[in-house]
TORPA-4810 file (N, C-alpha, C, O; in nm, 3 decimals):
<nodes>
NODE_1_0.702_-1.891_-0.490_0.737_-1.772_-0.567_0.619_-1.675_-0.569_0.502_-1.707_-0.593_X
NODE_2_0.657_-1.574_-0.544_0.566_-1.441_-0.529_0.538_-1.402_-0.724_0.627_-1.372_-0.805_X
NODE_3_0.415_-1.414_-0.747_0.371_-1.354_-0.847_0.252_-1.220_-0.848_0.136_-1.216_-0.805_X
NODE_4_0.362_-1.090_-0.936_0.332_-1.005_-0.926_0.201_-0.968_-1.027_0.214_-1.006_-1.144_X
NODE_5_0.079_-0.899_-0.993_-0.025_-0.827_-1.081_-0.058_-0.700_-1.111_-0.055_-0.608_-1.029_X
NODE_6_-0.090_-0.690_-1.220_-0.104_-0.564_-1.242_-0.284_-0.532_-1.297_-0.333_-0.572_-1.403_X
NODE_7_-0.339_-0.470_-1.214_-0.500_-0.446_-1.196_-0.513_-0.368_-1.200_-0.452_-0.319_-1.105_X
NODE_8_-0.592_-0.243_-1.291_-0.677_-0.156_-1.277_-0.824_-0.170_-1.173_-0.921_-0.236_-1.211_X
NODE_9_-0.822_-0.114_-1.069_-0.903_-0.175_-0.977_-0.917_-0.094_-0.843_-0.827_-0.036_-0.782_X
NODE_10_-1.076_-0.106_-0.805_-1.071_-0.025_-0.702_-1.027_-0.148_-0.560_-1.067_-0.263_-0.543_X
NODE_11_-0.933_-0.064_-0.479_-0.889_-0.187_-0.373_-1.003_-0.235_-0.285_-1.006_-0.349_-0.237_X
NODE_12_-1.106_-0.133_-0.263_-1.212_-0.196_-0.138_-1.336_-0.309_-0.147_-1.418_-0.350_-0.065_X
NODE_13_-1.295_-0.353_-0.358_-1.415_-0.462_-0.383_-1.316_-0.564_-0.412_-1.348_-0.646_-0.498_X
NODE_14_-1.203_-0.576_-0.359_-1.099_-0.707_-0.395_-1.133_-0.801_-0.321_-1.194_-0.785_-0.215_X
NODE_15_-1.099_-0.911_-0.367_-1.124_-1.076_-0.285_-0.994_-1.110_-0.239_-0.958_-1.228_-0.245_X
NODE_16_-0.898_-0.999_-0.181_-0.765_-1.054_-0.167_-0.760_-1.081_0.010_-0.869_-1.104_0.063_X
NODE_17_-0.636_-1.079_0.099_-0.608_-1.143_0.185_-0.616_-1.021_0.303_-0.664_-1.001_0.415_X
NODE_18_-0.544_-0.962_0.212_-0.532_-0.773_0.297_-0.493_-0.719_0.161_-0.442_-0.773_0.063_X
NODE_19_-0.553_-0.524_0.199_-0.519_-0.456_0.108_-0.462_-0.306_0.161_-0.503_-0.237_0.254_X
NODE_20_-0.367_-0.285_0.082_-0.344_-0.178_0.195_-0.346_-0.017_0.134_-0.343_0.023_0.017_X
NODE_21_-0.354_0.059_0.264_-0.449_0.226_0.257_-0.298_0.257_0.249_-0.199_0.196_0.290_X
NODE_22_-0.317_0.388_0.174_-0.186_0.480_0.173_-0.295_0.576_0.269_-0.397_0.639_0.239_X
NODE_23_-0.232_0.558_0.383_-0.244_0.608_0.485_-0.213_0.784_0.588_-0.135_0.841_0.513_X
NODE_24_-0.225_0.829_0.646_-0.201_0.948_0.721_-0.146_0.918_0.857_-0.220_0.848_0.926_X
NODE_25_-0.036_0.954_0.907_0.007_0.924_1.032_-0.057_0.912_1.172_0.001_0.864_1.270_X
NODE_26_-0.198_0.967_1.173_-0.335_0.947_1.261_-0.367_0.815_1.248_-0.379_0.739_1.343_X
NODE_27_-0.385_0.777_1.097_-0.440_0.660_1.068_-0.634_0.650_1.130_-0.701_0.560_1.182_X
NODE_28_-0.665_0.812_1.081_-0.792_0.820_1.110_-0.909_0.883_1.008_-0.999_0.964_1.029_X
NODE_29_-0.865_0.804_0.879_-0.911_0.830_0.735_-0.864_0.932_0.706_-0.778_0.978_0.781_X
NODE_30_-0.909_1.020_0.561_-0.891_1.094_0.494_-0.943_1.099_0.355_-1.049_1.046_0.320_X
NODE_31_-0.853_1.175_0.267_-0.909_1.141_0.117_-0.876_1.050_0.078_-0.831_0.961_0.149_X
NODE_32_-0.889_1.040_-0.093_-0.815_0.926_-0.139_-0.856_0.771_-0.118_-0.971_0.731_-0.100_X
NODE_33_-0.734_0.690_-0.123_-0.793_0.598_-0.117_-0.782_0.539_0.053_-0.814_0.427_0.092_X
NODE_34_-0.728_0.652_0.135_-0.778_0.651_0.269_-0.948_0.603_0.293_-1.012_0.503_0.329_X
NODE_35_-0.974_0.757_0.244_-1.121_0.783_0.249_-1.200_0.678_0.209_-1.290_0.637_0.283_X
NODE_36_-1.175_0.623_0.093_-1.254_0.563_0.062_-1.228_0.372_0.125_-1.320_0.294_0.146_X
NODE_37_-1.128_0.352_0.136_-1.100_0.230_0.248_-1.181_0.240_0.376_-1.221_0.135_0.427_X
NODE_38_-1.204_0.342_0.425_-1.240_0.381_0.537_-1.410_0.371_0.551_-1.493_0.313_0.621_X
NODE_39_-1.405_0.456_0.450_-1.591_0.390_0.411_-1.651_0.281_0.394_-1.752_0.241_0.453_X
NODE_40_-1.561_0.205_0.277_-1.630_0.069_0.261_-1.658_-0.014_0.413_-1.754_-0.067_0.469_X
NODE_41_-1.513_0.007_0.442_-1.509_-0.101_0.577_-1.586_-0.035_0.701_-1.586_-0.105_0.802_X
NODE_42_-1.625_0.039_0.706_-1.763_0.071_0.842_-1.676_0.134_0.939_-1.555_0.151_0.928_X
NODE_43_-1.750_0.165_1.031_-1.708_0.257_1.158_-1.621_0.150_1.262_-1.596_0.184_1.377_X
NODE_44_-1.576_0.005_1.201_-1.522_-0.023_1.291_-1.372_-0.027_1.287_-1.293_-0.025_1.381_X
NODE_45_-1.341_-0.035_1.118_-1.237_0.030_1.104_-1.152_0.172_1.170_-1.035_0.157_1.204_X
NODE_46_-1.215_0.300_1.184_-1.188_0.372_1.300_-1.177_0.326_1.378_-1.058_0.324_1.411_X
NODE_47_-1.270_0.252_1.475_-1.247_0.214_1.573_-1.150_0.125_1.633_-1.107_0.103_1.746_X
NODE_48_-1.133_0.081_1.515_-0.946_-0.030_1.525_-0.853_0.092_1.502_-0.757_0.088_1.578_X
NODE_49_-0.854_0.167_1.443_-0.749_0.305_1.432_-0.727_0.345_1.559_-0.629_0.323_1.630_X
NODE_50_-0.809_0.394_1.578_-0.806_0.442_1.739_-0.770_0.362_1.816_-0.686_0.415_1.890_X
NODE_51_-0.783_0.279_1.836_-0.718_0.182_1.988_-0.580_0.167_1.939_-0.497_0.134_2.024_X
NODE_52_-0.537_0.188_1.805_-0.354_0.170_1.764_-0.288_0.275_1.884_-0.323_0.393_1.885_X
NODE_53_-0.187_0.222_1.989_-0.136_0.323_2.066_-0.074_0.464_1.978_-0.058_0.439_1.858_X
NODE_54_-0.051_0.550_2.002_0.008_0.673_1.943_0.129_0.658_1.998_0.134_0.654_2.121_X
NODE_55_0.281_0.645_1.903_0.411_0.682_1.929_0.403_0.790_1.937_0.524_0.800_1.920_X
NODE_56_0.363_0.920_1.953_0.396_1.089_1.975_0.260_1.144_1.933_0.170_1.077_1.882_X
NODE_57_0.257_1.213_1.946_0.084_1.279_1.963_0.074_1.313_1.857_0.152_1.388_1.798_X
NODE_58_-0.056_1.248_1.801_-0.110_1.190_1.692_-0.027_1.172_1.581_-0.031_1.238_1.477_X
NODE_59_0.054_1.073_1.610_0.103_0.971_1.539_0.074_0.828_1.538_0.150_0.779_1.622_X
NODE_60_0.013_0.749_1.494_-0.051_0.592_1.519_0.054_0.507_1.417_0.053_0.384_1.421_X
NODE_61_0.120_0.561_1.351_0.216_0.523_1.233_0.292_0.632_1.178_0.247_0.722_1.108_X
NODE_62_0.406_0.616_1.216_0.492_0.715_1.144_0.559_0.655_0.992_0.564_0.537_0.958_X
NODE_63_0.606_0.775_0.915_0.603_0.748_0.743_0.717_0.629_0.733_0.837_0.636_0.758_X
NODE_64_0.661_0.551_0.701_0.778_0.428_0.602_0.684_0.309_0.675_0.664_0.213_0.601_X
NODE_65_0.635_0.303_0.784_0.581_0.210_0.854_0.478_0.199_0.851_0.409_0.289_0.804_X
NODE_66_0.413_0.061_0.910_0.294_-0.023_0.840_0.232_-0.025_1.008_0.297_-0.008_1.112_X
NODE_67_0.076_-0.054_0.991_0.025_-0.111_1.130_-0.126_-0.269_1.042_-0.193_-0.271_0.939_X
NODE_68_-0.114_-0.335_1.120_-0.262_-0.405_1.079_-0.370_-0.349_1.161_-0.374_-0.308_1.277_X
NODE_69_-0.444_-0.358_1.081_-0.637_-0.391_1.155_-0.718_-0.472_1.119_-0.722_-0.439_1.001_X
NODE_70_-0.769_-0.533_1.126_-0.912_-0.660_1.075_-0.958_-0.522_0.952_-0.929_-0.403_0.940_X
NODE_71_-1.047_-0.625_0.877_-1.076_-0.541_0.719_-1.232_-0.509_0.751_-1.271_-0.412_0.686_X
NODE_72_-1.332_-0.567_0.837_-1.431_-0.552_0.884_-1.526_-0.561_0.766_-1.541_-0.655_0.688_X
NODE_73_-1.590_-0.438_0.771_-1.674_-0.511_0.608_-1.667_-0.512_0.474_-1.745_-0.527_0.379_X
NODE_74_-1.521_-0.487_0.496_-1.453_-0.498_0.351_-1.413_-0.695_0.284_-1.367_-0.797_0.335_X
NODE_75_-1.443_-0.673_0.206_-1.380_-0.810_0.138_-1.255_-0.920_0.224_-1.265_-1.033_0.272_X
NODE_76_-1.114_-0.798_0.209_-1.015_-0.846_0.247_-1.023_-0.882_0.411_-1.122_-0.865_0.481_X
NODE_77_-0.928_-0.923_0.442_-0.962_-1.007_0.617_-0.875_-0.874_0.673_-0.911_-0.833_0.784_X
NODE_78_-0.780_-0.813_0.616_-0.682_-0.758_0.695_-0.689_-0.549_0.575_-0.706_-0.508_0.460_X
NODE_79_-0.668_-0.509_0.679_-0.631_-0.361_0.623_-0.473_-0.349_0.622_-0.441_-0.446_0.690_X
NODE_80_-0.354_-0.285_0.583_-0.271_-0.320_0.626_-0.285_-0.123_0.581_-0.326_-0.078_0.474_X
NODE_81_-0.235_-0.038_0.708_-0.197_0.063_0.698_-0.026_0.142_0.693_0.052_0.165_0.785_X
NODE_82_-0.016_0.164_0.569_0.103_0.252_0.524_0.125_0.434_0.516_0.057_0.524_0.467_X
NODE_83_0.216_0.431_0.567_0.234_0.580_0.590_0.358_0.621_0.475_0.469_0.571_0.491_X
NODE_84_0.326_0.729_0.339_0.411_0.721_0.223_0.479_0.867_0.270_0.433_0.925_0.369_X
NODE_85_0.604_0.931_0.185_0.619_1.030_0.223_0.567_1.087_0.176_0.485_1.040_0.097_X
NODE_86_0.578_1.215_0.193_0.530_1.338_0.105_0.653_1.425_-0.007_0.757_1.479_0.031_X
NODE_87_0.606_1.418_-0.139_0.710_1.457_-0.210_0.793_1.628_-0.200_0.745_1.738_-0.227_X
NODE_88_0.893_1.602_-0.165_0.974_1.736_-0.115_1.068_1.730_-0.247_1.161_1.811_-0.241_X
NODE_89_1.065_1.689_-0.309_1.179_1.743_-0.438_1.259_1.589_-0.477_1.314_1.569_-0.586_X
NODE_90_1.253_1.507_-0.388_1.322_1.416_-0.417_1.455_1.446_-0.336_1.567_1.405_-0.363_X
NODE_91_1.424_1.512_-0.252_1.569_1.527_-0.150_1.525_1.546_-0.005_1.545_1.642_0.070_X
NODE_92_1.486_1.479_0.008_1.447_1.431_0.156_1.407_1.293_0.223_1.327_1.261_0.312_X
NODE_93_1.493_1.229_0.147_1.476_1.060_0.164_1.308_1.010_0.118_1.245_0.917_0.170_X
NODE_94_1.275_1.072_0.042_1.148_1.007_-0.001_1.165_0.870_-0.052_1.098_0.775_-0.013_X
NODE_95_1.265_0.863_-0.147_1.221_0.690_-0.177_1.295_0.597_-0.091_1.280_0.476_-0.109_X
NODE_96_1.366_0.636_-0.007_1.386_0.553_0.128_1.271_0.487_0.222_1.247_0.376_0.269_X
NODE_97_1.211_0.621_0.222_1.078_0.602_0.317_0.994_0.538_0.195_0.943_0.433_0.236_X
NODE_98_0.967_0.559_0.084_0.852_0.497_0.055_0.878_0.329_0.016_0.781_0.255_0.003_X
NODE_99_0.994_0.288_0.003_1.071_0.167_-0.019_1.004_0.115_0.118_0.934_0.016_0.137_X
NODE_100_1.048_0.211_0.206_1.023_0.126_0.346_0.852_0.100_0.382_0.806_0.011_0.454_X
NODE_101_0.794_0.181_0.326_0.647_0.162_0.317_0.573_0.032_0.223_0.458_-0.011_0.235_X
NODE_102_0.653_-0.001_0.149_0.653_-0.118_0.056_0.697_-0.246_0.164_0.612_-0.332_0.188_X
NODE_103_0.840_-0.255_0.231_0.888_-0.324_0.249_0.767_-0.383_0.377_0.709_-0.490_0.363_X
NODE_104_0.746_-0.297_0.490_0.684_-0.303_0.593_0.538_-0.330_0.583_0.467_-0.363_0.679_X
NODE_105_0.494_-0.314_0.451_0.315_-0.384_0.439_0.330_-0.511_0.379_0.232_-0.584_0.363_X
NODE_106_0.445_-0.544_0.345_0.449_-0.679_0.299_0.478_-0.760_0.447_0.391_-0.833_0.495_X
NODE_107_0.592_-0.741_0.502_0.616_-0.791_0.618_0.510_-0.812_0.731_0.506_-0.915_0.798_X
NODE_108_0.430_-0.712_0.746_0.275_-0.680_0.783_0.177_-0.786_0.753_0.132_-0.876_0.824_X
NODE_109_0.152_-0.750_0.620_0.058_-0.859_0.571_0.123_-1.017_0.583_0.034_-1.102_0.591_X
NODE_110_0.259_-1.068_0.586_0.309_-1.175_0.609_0.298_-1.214_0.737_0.287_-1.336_0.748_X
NODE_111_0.296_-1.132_0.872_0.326_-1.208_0.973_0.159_-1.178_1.043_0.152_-1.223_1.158_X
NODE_112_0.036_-1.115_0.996_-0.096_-1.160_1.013_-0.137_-1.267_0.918_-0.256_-1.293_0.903_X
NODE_113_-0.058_-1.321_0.864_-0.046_-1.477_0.757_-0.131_-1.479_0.628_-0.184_-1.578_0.578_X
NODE_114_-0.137_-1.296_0.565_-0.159_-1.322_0.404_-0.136_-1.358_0.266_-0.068_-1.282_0.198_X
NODE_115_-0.171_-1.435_0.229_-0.089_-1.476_0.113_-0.112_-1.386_0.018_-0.006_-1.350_-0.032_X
NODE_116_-0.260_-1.302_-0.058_-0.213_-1.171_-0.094_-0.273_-1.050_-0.032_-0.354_-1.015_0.055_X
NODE_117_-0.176_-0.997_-0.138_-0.214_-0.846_-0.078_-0.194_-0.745_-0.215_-0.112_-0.740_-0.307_X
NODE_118_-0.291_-0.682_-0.184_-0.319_-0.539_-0.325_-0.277_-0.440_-0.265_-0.310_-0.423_-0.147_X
NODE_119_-0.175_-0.330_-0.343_-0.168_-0.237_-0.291_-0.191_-0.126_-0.376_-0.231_-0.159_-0.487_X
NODE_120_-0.174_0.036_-0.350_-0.246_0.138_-0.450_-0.118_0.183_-0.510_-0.025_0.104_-0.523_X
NODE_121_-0.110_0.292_-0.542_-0.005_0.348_-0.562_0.017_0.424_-0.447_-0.072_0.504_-0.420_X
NODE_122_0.109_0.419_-0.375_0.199_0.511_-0.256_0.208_0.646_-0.235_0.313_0.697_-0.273_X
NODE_123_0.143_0.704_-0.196_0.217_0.854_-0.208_0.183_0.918_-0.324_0.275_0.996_-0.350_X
NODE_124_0.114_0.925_-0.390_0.096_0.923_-0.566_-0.028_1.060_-0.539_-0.047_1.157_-0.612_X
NODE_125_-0.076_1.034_-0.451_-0.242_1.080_-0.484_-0.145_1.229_-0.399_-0.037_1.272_-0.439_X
NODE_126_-0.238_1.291_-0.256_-0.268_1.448_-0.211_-0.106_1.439_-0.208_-0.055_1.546_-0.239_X
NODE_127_0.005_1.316_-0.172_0.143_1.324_-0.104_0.223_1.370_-0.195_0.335_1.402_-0.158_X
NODE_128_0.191_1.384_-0.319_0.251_1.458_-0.496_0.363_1.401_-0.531_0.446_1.475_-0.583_X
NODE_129_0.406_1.215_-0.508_0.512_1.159_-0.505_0.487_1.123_-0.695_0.394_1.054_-0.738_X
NODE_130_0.573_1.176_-0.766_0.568_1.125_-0.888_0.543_1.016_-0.916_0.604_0.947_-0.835_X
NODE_131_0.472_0.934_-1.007_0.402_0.826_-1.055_0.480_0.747_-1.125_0.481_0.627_-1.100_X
NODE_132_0.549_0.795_-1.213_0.654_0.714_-1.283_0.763_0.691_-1.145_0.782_0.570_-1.128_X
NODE_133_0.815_0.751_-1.075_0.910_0.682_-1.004_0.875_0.626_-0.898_0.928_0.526_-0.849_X
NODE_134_0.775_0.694_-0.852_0.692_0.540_-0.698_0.683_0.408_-0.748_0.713_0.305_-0.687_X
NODE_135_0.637_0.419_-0.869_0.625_0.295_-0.958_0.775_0.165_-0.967_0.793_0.044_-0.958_X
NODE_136_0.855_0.293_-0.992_1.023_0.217_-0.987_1.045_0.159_-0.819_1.079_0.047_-0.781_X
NODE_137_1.013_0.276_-0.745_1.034_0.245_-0.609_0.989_0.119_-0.547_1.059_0.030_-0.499_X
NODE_138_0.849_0.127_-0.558_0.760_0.008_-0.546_0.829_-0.091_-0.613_0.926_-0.129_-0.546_X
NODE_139_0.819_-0.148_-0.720_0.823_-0.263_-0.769_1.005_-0.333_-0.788_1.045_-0.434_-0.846_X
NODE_140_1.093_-0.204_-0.698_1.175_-0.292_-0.648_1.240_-0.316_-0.514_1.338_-0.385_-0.485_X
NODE_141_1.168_-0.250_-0.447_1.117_-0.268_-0.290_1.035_-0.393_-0.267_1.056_-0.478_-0.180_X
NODE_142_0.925_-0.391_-0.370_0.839_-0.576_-0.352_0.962_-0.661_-0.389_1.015_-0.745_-0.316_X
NODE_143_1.006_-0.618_-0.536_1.125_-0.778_-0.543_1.219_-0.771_-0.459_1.306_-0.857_-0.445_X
NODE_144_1.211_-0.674_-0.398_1.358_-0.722_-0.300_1.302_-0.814_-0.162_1.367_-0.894_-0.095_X
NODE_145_1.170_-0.777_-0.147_1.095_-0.822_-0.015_0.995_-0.957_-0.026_0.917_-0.984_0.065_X
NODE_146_1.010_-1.043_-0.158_0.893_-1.139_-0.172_0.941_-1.299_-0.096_1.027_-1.377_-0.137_X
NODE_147_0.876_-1.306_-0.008_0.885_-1.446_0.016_0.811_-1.554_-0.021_0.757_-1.561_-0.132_X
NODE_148_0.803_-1.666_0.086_0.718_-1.752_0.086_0.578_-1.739_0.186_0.526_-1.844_0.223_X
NODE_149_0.537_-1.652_0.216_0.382_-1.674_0.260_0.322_-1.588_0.148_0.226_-1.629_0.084_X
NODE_150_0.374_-1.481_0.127_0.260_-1.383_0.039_0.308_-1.423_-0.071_0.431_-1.428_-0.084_X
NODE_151_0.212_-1.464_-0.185_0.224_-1.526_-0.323_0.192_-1.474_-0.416_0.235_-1.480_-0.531_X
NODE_152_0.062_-1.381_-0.342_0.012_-1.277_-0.484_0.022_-1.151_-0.439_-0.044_-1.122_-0.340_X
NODE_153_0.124_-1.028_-0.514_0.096_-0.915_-0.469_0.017_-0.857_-0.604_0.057_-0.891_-0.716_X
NODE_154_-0.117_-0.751_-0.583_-0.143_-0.713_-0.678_-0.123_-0.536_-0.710_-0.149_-0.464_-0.615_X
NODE_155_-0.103_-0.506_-0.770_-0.065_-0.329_-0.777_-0.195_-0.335_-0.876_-0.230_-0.403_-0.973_X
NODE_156_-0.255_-0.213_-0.787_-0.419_-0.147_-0.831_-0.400_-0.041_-0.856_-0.456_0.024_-0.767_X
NODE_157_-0.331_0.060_-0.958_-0.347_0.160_-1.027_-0.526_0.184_-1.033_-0.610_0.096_-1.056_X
NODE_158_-0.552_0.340_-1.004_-0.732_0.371_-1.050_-0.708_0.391_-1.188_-0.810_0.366_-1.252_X
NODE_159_-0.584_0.438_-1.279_-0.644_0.476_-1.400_-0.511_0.390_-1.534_-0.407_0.341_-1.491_X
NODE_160_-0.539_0.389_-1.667_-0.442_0.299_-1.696_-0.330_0.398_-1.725_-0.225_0.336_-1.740_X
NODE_161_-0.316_0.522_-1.739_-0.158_0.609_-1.723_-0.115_0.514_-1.604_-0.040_0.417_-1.616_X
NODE_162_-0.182_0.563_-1.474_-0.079_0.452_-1.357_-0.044_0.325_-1.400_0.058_0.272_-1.356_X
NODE_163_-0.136_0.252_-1.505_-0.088_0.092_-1.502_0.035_0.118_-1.606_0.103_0.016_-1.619_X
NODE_164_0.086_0.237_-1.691_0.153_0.266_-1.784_0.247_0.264_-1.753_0.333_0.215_-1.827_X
NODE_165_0.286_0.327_-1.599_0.411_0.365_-1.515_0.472_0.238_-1.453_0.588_0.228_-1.411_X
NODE_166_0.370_0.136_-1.452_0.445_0.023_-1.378_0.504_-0.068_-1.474_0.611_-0.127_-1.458_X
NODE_167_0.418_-0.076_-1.584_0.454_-0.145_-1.740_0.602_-0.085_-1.763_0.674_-0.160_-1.827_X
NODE_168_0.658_0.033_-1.723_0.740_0.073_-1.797_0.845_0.078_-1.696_0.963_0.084_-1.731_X
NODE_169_0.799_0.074_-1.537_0.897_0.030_-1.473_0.953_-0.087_-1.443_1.071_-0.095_-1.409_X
NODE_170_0.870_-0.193_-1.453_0.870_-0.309_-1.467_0.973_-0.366_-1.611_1.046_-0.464_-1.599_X
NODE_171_0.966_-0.306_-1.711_1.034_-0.316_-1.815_1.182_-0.268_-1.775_1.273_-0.331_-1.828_X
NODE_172_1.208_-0.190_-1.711_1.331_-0.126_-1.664_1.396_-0.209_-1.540_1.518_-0.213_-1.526_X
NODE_173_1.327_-0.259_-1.470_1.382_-0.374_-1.403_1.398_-0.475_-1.416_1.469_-0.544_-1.343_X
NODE_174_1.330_-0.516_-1.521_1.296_-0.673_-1.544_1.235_-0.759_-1.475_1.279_-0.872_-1.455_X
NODE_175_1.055_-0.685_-1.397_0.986_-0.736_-1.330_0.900_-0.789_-1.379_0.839_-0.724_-1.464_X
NODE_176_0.858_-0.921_-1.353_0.796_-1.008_-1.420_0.600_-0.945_-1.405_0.543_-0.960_-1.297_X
NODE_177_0.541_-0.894_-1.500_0.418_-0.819_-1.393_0.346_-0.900_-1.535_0.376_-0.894_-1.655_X
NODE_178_0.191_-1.012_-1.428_0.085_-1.049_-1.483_-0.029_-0.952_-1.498_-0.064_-0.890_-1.397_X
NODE_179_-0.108_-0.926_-1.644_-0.195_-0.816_-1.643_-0.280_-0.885_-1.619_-0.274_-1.002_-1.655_X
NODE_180_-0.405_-0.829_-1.540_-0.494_-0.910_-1.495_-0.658_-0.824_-1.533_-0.765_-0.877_-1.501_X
</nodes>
């Protein structure tokens, strides 16, 4: 059984399995918690970006979909890169795609064989995906997707309003979330 956490926490000092970047379709840093994934883990992280083939010019990951890289000198063993949408009004399949960005870093992190994995909030930060409902999105995109290899997923909100949104989505689903 997959047990869910809830952490205030920066993702690049975790002791987890993989953690994953809300990502840019380059998959060649940025702000956020791109940027700062990108830093901790050294220049070789790029350098695993870059060798990802490009589906269409400069695309290394298109939005809903996941890629791995080694975590290099980050904590975690694995990076797992997600591409979220960008918020258009809520009418442009955003929580399709960002469901699918949930679904596909779990699957990701499962078949490079992590048992956990931390993730940030989605789309939340420059992508302007509302916080209260990524929150809904997320946490029933994970329960619909938890198996048996990944055991711990942890959701790393930076501030506790974000840990507020999952408390309260979690309450609305009836997701079982450990505060940690």
């Amino acid at each position: 059984m997959t047990q869910m956490i809830l952490r205030i926490a920066d993702l690049t000092t975790l002791d987890v399995d993989a953690i994953v970047n809300a990502a840019n379709p380059a998959l060649l840093g940025g702000g956020g918690v791109d940027g700062a994934i990108h830093s901790a883990a050294g220049p070789g992280l790029l350098r695993a970006c870059r060798a990802l083939p490009e589906v269409e010019p400069g695309v290394r990951c298109p939005t809903g979909e996941a890629r791995v890289t080694p975590g290099f000198d980050l904590r975690a063993r694995w990076v797992v890169h997600a591409v979220g949408p960008i918020w258009r009004g809520g009418h442009a399949n955003e929580a399709r795609l960002l469901a699918a960005c949930y679904r596909n870093s779990m699957l990701a992190a499962a078949q490079a064989g992590a048992r956990s994995v931390a993730f940030p909030a989605i789309s939340c930060g420059v992508y302007g995906y509302p916080y209260v409902q990524a929150a809904h999105v997320a946490l029933a995109a994970l329960r619909a997707c938890v198996g048996d290899v990944v055991t711990r997923v942890l959701l790393c909100p930076r501030t506790h309003a974000g840990a507020a949104h999952y408390r309260v989505a979690a309450a609305a689903l009836d997701v079982a979330l450990v505060e940690d």
